[in-house]
C-alpha positions as a Markdown table, in Angstrom:
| # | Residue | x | y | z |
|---|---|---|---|---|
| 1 | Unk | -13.6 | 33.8 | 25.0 |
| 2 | Unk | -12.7 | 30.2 | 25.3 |
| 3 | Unk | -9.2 | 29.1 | 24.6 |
| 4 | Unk | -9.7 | 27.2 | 21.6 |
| 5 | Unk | -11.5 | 30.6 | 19.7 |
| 6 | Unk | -8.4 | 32.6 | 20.7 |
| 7 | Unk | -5.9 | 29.9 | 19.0 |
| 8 | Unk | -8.0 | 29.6 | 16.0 |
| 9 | Unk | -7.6 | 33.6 | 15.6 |
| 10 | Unk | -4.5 | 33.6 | 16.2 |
| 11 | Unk | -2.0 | 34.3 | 12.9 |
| 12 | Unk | 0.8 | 31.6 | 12.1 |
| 13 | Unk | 4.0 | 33.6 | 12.1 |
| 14 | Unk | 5.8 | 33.0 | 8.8 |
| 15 | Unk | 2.3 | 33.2 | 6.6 |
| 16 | Unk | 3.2 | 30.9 | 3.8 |
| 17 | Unk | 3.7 | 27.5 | 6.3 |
| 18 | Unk | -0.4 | 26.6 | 5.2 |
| 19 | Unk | 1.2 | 26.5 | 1.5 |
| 20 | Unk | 4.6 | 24.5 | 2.9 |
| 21 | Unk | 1.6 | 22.2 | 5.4 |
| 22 | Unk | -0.1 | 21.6 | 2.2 |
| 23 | Unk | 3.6 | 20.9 | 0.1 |
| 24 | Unk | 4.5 | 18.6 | 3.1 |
| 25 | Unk | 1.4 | 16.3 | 2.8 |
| 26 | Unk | 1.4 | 15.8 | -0.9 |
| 27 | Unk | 5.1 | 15.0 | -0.6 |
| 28 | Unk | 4.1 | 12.6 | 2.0 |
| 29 | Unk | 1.5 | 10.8 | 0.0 |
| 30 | Unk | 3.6 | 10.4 | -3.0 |
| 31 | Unk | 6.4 | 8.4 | -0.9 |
| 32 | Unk | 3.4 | 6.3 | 0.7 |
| 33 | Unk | 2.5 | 5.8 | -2.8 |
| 34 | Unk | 5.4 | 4.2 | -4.6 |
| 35 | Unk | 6.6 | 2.7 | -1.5 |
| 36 | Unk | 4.1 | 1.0 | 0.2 |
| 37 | Unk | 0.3 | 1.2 | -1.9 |
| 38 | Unk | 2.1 | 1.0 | -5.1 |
| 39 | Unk | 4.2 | -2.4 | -4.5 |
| 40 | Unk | 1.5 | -4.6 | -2.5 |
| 41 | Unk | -0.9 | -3.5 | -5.4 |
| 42 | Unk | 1.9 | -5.2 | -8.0 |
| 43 | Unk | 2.3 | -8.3 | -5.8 |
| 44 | Unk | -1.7 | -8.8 | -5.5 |
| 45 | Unk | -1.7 | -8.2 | -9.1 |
| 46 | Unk | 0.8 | -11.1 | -9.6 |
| 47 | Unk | -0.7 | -13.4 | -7.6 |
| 48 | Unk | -3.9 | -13.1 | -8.9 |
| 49 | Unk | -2.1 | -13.4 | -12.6 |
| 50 | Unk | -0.3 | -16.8 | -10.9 |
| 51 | Unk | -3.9 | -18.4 | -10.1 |
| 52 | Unk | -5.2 | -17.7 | -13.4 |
| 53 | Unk | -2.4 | -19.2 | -15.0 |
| 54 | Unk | -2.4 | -22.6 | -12.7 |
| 55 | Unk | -1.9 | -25.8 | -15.2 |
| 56 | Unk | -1.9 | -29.3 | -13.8 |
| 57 | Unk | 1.0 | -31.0 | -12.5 |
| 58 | Unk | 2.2 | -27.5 | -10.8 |
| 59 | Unk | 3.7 | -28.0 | -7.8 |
| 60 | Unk | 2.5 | -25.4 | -5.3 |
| 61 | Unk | 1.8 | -24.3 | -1.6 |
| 62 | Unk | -1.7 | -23.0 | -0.1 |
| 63 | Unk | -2.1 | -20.2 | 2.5 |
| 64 | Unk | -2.4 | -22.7 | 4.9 |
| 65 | Unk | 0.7 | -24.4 | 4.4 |
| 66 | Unk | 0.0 | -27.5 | 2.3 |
| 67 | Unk | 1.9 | -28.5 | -0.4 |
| 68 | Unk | 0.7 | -30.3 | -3.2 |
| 69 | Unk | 0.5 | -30.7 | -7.1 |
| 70 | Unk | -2.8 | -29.9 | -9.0 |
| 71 | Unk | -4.2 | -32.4 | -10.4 |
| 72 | Unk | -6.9 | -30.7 | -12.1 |
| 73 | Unk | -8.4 | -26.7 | -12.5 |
| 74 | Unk | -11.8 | -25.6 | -12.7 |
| 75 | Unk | -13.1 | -21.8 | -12.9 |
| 76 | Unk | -12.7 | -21.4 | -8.8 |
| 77 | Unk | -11.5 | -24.2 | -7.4 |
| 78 | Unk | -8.2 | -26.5 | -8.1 |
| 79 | Unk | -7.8 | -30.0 | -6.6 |
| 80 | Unk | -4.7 | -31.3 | -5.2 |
| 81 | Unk | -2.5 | -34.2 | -5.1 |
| 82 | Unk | -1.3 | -33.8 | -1.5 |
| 83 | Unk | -0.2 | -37.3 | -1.1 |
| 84 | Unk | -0.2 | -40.3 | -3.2 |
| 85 | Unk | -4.0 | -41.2 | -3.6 |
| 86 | Unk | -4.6 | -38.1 | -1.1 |
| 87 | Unk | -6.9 | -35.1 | -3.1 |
| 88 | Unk | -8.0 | -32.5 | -1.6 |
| 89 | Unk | -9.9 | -29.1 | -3.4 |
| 90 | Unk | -9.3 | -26.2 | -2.6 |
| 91 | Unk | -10.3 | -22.4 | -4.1 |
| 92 | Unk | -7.8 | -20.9 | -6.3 |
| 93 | Unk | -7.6 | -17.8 | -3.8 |
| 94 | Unk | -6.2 | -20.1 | -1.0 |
| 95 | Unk | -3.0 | -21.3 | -3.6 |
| 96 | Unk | -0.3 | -18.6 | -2.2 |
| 97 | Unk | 2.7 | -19.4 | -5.0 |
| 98 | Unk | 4.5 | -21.9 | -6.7 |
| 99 | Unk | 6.6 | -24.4 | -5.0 |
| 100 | Unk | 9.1 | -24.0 | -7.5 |
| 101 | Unk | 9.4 | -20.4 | -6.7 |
| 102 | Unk | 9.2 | -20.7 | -2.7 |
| 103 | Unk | 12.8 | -23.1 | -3.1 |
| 104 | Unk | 14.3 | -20.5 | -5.1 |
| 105 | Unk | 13.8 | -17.8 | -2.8 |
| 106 | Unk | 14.6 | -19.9 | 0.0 |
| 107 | Unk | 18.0 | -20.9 | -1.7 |
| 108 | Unk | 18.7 | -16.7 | -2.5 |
| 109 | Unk | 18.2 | -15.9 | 1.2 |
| 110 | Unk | 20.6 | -19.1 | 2.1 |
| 111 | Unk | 23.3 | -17.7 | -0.5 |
């Protein structure tokens, strides 16, 4: 007999710890849930609520960085004013947030 057949026969002292195994990984799936699948699918739900919801003459930042105010919104992309006479298009998926909001947070952290 090979080692790895005499460990699978081999009883679990206790006999209810495959129920408690079982209890342990549900528990740990529910705390995985609500604190890490849960919030990031709230926050990609509010950013893809944002983009929808872009008017012109928002002031806002892309993922890359740039910062500019839209100038005008079609169904997937928005074109910026990064500069004065300076446009630039972009897709709505690369607009990461609102300018507006980005000072606010920056002012909370500074408080």
């Amino acid at each position: 007999m090979n080692v790895l057949s005499i460990f699978l026969q081999a009883e679990v002292p206790g006999g209810g710890s495959g129920m408690s195994t079982i209890i342990m990984m549900v528990l740990l799936f529910v705390v995985f849930y609500f604190f890490m699948i849960r919030p990031q699918q709230k926050k990609a739900k509010d950013a893809r609520k944002f983009r929808e919801n872009l008017q012109k003459g928002a002031k806002v930042v892309t993922i890359g960085g740039m910062h500019g105010k839209v100038v005008e919104v079609n169904d997937k992309t928005v074109l910026l004013e990064v500069t004065e006479g300076v446009k630039m298009r972009f897709e709505k998926s690369a607009v990461a947030m609102d300018n507006s909001m980005q000072l606010t947070e920056e002012t909370a952290k500074s408080a």
